[in-house]
Every structure is written in C-alpha cells, then in structure tokens.
C-alpha positions in Angstrom: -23.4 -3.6 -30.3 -21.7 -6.8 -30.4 -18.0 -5.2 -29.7 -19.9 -3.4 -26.5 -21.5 -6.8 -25.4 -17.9 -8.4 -25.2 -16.0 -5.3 -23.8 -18.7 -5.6 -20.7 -18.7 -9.4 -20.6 -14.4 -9.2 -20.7 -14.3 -6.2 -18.1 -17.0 -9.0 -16.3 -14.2 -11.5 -16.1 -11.6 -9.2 -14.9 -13.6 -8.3 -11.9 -14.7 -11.6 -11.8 -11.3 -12.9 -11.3 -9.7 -9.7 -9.3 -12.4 -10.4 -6.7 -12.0 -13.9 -6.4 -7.8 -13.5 -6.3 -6.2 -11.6 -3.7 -2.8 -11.3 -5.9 -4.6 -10.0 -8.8 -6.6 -7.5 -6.8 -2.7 -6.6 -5.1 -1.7 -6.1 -8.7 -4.1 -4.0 -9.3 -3.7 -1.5 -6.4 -0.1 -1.7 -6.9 -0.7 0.2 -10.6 -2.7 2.9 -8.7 -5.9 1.5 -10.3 -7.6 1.7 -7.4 -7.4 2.7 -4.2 -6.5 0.6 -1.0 -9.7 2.4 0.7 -7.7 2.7 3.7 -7.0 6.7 2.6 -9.5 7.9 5.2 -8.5 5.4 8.4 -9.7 2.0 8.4 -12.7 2.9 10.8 -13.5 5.1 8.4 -13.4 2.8 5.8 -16.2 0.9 7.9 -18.0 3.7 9.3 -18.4 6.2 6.4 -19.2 8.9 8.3 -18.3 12.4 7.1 -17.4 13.5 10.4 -14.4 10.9 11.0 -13.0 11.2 7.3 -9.7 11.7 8.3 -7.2 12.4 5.2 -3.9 9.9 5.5 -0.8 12.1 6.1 2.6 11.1 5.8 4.4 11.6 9.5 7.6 13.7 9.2 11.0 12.0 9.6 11.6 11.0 13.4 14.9 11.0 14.5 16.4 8.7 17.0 18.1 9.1 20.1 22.2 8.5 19.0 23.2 5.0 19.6 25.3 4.1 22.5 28.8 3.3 21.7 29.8 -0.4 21.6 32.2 -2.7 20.3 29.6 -4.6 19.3 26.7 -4.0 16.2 23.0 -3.9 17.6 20.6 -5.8 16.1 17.0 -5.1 16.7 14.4 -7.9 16.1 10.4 -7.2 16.3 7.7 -9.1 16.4 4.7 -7.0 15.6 1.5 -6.0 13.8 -0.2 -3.4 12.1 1.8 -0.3 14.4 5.1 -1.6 13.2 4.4 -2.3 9.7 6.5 -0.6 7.0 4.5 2.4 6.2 4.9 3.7 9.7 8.3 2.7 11.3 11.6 1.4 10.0 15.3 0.5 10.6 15.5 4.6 10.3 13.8 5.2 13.3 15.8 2.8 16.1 18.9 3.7 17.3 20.8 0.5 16.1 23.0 -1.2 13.5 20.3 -3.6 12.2 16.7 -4.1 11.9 14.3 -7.2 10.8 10.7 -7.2 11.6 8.3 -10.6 11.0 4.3 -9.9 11.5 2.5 -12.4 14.2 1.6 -14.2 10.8 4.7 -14.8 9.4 7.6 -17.1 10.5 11.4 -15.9 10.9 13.8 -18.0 10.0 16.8 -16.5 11.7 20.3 -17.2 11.8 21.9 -14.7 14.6 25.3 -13.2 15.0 26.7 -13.8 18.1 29.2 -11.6 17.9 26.4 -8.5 17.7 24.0 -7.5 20.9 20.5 -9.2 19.1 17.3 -7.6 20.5 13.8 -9.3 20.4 11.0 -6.9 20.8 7.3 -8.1 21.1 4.8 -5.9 19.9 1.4 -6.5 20.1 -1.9 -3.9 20.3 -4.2 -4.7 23.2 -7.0 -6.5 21.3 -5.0 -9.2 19.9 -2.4 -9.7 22.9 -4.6 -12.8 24.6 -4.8 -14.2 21.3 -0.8 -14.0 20.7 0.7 -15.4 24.1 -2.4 -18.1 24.3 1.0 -20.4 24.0 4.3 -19.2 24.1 5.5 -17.8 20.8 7.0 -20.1 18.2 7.4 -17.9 15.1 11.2 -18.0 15.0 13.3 -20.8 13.7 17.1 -20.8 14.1 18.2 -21.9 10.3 21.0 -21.6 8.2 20.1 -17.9 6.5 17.6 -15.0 7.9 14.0 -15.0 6.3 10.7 -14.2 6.5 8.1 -17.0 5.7 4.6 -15.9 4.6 2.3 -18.6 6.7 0.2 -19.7 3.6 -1.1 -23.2 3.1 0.2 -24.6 0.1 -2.9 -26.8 -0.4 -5.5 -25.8 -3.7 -8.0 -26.3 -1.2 -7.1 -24.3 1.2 -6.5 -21.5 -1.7 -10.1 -22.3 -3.0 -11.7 -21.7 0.6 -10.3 -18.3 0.6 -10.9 -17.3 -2.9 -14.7 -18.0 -1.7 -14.4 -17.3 1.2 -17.7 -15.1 1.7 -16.5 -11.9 4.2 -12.9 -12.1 2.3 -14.5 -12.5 -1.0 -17.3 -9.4 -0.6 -14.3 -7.1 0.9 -11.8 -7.6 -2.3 -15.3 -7.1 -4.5 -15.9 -4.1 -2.4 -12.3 -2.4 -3.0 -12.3 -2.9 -6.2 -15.7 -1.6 -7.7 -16.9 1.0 -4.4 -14.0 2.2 -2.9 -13.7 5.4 -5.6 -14.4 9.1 -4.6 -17.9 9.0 -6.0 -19.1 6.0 -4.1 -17.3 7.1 -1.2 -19.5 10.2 -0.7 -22.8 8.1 -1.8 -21.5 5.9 1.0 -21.3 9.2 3.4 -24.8 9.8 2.6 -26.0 6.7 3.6 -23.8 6.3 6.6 -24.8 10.2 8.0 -28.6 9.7 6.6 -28.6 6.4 9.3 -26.7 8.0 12.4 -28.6 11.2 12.4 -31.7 9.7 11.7 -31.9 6.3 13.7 -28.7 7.2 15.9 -27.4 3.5 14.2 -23.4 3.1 12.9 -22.3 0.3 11.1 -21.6 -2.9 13.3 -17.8 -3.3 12.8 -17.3 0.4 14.8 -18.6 1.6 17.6 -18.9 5.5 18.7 -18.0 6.3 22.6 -17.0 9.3 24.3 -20.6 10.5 23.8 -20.1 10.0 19.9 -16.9 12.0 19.5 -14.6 9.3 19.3 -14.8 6.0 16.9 -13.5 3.0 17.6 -13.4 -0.8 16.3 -16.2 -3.1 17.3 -13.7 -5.8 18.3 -12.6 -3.1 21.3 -15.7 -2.3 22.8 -19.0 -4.3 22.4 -18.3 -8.0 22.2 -17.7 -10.9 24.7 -14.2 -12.0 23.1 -10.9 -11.5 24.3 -10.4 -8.4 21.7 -12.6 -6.1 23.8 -10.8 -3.8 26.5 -14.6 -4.6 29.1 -13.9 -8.7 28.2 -13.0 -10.3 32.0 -10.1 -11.2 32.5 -9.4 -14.1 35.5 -6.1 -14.2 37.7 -5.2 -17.7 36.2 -5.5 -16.3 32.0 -3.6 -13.7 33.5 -0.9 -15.9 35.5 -0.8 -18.5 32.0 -0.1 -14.9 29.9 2.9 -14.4 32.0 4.4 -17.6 32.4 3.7 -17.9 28.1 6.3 -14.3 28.3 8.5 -16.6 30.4 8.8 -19.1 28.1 8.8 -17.0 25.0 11.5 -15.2 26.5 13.9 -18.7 27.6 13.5 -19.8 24.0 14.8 -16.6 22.6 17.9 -16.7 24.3 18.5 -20.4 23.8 18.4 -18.9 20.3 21.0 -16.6 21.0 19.5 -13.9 21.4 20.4 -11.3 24.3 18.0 -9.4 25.5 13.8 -9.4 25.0 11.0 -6.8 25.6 7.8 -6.2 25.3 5.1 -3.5 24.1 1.4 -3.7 24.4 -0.4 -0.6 22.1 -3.4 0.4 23.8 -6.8 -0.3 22.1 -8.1 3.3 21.3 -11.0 3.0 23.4 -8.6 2.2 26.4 -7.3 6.0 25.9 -9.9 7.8 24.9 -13.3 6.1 26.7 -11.9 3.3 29.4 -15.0 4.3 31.2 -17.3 2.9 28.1 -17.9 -0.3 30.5 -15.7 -2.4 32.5 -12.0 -1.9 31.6 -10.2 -5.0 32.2 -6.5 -3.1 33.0 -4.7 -6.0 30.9 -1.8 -3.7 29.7 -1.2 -2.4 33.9 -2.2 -5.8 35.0 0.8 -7.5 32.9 3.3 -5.0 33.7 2.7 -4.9 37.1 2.7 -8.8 37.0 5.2 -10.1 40.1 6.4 -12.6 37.4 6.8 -10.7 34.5 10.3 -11.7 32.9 11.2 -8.8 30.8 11.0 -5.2 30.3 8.0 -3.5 28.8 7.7 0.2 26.7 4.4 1.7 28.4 2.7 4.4 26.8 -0.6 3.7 28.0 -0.6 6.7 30.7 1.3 9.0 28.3 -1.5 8.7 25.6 -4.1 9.4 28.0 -2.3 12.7 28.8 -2.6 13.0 24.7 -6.3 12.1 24.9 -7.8 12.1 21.6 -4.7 13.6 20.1 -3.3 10.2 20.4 -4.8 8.5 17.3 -6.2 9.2 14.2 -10.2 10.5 14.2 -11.0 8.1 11.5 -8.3 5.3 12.1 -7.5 2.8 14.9 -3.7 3.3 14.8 -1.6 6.3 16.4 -1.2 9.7 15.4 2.6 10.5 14.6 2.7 12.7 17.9 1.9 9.6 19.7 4.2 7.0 17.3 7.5 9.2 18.0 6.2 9.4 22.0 6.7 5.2 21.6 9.6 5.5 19.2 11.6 7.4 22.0 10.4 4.7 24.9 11.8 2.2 22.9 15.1 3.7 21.5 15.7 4.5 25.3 15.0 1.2 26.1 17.6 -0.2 23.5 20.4 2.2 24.4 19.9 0.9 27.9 20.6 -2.7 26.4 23.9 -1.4 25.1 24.8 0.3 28.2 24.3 -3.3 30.0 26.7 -4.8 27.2 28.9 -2.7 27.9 29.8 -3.1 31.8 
C-alpha cells in the first residue's frame, strides 16, 4: 500500500512539474507520450465537436515551378507564422537556391550574400497583420553569421510568470492529462450534448455559415484588431502602409533585393465575409496608392474554393489551397530572377 502511495505521489510530481514547464512538457510530446492535441485542427481542439473532427493528413509533395536561370543563387527569406511553419512548407517547395524562415517571434540575425539575389517575403494571416506592421518591422539584424534568435527573456522572473501563468499553465495541464482518445470523445459528448441542446459552442470558436463552417473567436466576435468586422479608419490604414514602406527601405539597406508581401485570409473572410461587417483589410492594402511592394493574393482564389479552402476542424489551409499560394509565390520569385537578369 505504501509502494502504491509513492508511485501516485511521484507520477504527482511529474505532472506537477510537466505542467508547470513548457520544456518538460515538449519532451514529453517529443517521445510520443502524448499527443500535441492538435491531430483534429486546432478549432477542433477548442470546439470538440464531432462534426468538425477533422483527421490531420499529410499533403502530398508539391512541386515548384523550375527556377529561372541566373548567374546568380536565389535566396529566399520569410517572415511568417503558423502557414509557413515547418510541417507545412519548406526550402523544397520554392523555386530557389536557398531558404531561411524566422517566425514574427523570433529575431534573424542575418549576414547576406551580395553576390546572390536575397528575397524577403512577409507573411502574415489576416488576424494578426495590424498587430505586426503597428511599427515597421525590426526582427532582422545584419551580424557577422545567419541565426535565428528565440525572443525569450532571460530573466527567472519572467520564466516564473509563465510557468504560472494561469491560461498557459491550464493549457500545458490540459495536454498532458485530457488530450487522449478516451477524453477526447467524453469531451465530444459534452461539446455535442451543449450545441444541440442550448445551441452554445465554446467561446474561443465561433460557428458561421449557418453552423457549417468553424472558425476562431479572435476572427469573428470581438472588438480587437484580430476580427475580419473590427473597423478599420483611413489613417490605421495609411500608417500600415507607410510601416510596409519603411520595412521595405530597411531591408534593402540590409542588402537585400527585392521584398513582398502575403496576407492569408482569416477563414471567416472566405467562407462567411457576410457574418457582419467585413473590414476588406487584405483588398484595402493591396489596392493601397502607396503600397511599396508586391503582394501574393489568394483571397479571391479561395473564395472560388469556398470551404474547400481550409480544414473543417482547423484554421489553416487545406493542401489544395497551400499549393494554389505556393504557385503565386514561386511565380512571383521567378519574376524576381527575370528582373536580375535584364
């Protein structure tokens, strides 16, 4: 009885301390102990509702456009978040010589060949694009070598106050002890019980398209600058452009030869824009008089898509969608070359 009482009170601890410590709890998923509960979307992962569990699926290999011939190496640099991240695009899917991606968190230390055509691309989805060019963009350092910099305070404080940090601390508790098949489907139960019942969803989603489409919270129904119905005045809209301007002048001051930008649509601005008051940031930017670069727009192509342009239980593209983007901005890049080479 005594060997039991210290096997629960140890296993105790290790929770304990997996919950509390990002790291640990990375370690952890890393050895397939648990699972990232991202296998069903992440709106799924919020929503829990059995009729937006959408299996993850690996997208077959895309291949790019062949890259323009040029004496010189292409380099392609991008700035982006979640739609650029590892698991869904890589150097194998741009038509170029090189390929280094920093997320809007991080910090590139960058030391650039001059003697290779260096492309900057800015990728940012809808939501989160007023909060990235609120200034202009100062995540990349000329140095002596090429790095990426996790942005992490070094202070013990600061660590503490994320360790408890409540929301941060309940989510790392939550993936590791109810984010398991079995608790997954009790989940369902609940989640379905509730909508059928009291027509109520979880906060952090939101269902539009009279309930056949779900979407993030953060898109639709709130005030901030994250939702595609948020106003948005002539003067944000003027400072947004101007912040592109200046992005763009410090880039090649850095060296760098050409820059672009892409702007994901929120899901809702595909599959519901008439859920309120769309805002038209993505048309109203590139259509800007003062815009200083080129853009990839995909906005109209995904409507054509409609709902076969992302995931049923995720906020992120479907892989029809991803190589529709992919092919925008390998044509974009070969038309960089092309400029080099006149």
């Amino acid at each position: 009885m005594k060997f039991l009482k210290y096997i629960v009170l140890v296993s105790g601890c290790i929770i304990w301390a997996c919950g509390l410590n990002p790291t640990l709890l990375a370690l952890v998923g890393k050895y397939k102990l648990i699972t990232d509960g991202y296998q069903y979307g992440d709106l799924y992962r919020m929503a829990n509702l059995s009729a937006f569990k959408d299996p993850r699926q690996p997208c077959p290999a895309y291949n790019p456009p062949a890259k323009k011939q040029s004496a010189k190496k292409v380099h392609l640099y991008i700035i982006g978040d979640s739609f650029t991240e590892e698991e869904r695009v890589g150097p194998q899917d741009f038509a170029v010589d090189q390929y280094t991606r920093v997320h809007w968190s991080e910090m590139l230390h960058v030391k650039l060949d001059t003697s290779e055509t260096n492309i900057l691309l800015l990728e940012s989805v809808e939501r989160h694009f007023r909060q990235h060019l609120e200034a202009p963009v100062s995540l990349i350092l000329p140095d002596s070598a090429t790095f990426v910099q996790k942005v992490v305070s070094s202070k013990f404080m600061h660590k503490l106050d994320d360790a408890f940090n409540g929301k941060q601390a309940q989510d790392r508790f939550e993936a590791l002890l109810f984010q398991n098949e079995a608790f997954l489907k009790l989940k369902e139960w609940k989640a379905d019980f509730t909508y059928h019942l009291f027509h109520r969803v979880n906060t952090s989603v939101s269902l539009v398209d009279e309930d056949r489409s779900l979407v993030s919270y953060m898109d639709t129904d709130t005030p901030h600058v994250t939702s595609s119905f948020s106003k948005i005045g002539k003067s944000e809209l003027d400072s947004l452009v101007l912040n592109l301007k200046l992005t763009k002048d410090s880039a090649l001051s850095m060296g760098f030869d050409f820059v672009a930008l892409s702007v994901i649509p929120n899901k809702v601005s595909v599959i519901h824009p008439e859920y309120g008051a769309y805002n038209r940031l993505i048309e109203r930017v590139y259509q800007h008089p003062k815009l200083p670069m080129p853009y990839i727009d995909v906005l109209a192509d995904f409507r054509k898509m409609g709902a076969a342009s992302y995931l049923k239980g995720d906020s992120h593209w479907t892989c029809q969608a991803q190589n529709v983007w992919l092919e925008k901005v390998n044509t974009l890049i070969n038309s960089f070359v092309s400029q080099e080479n006149i």
